[in-house]
N, C-alpha and C positions, 0 to 999 in steps of 0.2 A: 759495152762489151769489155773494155779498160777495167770498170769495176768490178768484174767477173760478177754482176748481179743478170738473171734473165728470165723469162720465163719464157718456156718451150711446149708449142703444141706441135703435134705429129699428124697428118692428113699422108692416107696413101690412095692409089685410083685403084680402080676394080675396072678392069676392061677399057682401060683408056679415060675412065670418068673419075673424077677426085669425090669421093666417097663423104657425102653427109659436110659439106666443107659449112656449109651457113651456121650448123652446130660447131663445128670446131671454131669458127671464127668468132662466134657467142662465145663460147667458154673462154678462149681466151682475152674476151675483152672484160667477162668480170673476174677472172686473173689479175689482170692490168691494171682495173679499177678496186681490187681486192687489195693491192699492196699500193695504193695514191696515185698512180702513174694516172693521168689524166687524160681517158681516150679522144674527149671532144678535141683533145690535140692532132688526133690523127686524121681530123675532117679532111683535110685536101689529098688526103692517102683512100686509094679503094684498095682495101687488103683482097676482095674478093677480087679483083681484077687483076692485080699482080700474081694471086697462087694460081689463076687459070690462064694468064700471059706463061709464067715460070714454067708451067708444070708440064702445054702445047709445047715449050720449048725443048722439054726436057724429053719428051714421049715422042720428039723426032728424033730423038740419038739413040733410043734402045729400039731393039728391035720386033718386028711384029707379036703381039701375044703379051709382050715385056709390060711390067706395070712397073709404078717408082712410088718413092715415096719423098713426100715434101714435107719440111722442117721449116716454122714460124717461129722466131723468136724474135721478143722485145726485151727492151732496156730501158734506163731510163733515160737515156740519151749522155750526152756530156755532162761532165760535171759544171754545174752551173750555168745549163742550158737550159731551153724552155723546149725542147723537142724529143719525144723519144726516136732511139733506133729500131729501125726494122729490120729484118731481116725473110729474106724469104729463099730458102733452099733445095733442092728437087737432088736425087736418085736413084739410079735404077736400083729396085728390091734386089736380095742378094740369096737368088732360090736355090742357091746348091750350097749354101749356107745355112740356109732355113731345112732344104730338106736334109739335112745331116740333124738338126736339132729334132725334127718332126718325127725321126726314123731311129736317132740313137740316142735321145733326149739331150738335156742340159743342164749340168753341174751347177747348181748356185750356190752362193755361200752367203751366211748370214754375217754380215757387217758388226764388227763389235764397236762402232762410233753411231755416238747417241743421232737420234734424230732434229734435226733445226726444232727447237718450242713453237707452240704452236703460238705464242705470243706473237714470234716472230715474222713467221709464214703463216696466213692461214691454212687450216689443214684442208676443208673443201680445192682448196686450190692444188 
């Protein structure tokens, strides 16, 4: 996290259930193993087990009907560590947020700073 390097996948639940999480948690382990991070490092880590500890946690604080969203991200860990970070983050969606976007759209703007090469990042990822 220091190194401001990460990669981030996004799971949110649908009626209380975190939506397709075994594919999310796929994608981002060939993310991890897309830029070296070495997932056989996270053997004594159940990611699956932490986003659905997290998420129980988090789907007692909102309230009935409420769904959230949870944020996974990795590092490489310390500099000159043999561990990566984890991280695992929950919540609640933000629907009168959403529906103001849904209902009145959403301004984007196209960024005039070039894209990371894909040398650097691959672009599947």
């Amino acid at each position: 996290v220091l190194q401001g390097v990460m990669l981030v996948e996004r799971v949110r639940t649908y009626g209380g259930k975190l939506f397709q999480l075994p594919r999310h948690i796929a994608r981002l382990q060939d993310s991890v193993e897309a830029v070296g991070i070495a997932w056989n490092r996270w053997a004594n880590f159940d990611l699956t087990e932490v986003c659905e500890k997290v998420a129980a946690a988090a789907l007692e604080t909102v309230g009935d009907g409420n769904d959230i969203g949870l944020v996974i991200l990795a590092t490489p860990g310390r500099v000159h560590g043999t561990e990566p970070t984890r991280i695992v983050h929950a919540s609640e969606l933000p629907w009168k947020r959403l529906a103001q976007w849904y209902m009145q759209g959403q301004d984007l703007v196209t960024a005039t700073i070039r894209n990371v090469p894909n040398e650097c990042w691959p672009v599947h990822i």
